[in-house]
N, C-alpha and C positions, 0 to 999 in steps of 0.2 A: 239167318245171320243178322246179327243187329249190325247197330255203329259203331260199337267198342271193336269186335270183329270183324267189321271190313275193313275200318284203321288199321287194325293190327296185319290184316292182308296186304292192305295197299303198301304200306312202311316195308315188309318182305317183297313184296315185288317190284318197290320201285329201286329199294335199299333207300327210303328217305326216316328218317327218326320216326317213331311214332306219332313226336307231338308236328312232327313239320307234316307229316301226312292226316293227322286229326285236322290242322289250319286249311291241307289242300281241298280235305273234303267239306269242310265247312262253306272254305270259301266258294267250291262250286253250287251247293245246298243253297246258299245266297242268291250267287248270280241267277241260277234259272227261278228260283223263287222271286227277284224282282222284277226277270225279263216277263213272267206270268201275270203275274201284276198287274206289267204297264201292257197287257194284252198282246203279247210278243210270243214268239215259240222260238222252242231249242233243238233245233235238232242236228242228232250224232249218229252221221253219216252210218250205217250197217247195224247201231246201238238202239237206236229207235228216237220217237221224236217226244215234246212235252208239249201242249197246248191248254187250251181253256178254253171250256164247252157252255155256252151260254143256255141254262133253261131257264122256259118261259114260263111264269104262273100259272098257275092251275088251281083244281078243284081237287080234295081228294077225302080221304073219311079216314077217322080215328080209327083204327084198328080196336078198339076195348071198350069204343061207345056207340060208333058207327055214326056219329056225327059227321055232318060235312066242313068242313074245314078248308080254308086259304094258302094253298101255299105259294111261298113268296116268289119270283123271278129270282135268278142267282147264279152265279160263276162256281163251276168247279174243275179242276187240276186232270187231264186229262195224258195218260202217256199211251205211245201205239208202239211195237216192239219191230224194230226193222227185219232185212230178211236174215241179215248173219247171226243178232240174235236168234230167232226165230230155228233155222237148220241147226247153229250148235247145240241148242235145249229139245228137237227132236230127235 
């Protein structure tokens, strides 16, 4: 499912217009993207939570040259799936 598609889901299940449901899901796409940011988590209670996983610098090697290589320290976007998701998708 993309975003055109879950729009068009959410607008059916909420009965909100498509475009008032394209702004709802934007604007939650924000919110947790700036709560991640300012190194904050989201989480939705039974839906699962969003956090940011800090790795630490390393060593590692080119795959095509086998060179050793730096890579850098860095934040990335981490979600864990609660347990109601979790038992409805089993």
């Amino acid at each position: 499912m993309n975003k055109t598609q879950l729009t068009a889901k959410l607008a059916e299940k909420t009965g909100m217009t498509r475009a008032k449901a394209g702004e709802a899901l934007n604007g939650l796409i924000e919110i947790v993207t700036e709560e991640l940011k300012a190194g904050g988590k989201v989480n939705l209670t039974g839906f699962g939570s969003f956090s940011v996983a800090q790795r630490q610098a390393r060593k590692g090697r080119n795959p095509q040259t086998g060179k050793a290589i730096n890579i850098p320290a860095n934040r990335a976007p981490k979600f864990k799936a609660g347990k109601l998701l979790k038992d409805a998708v089993s």
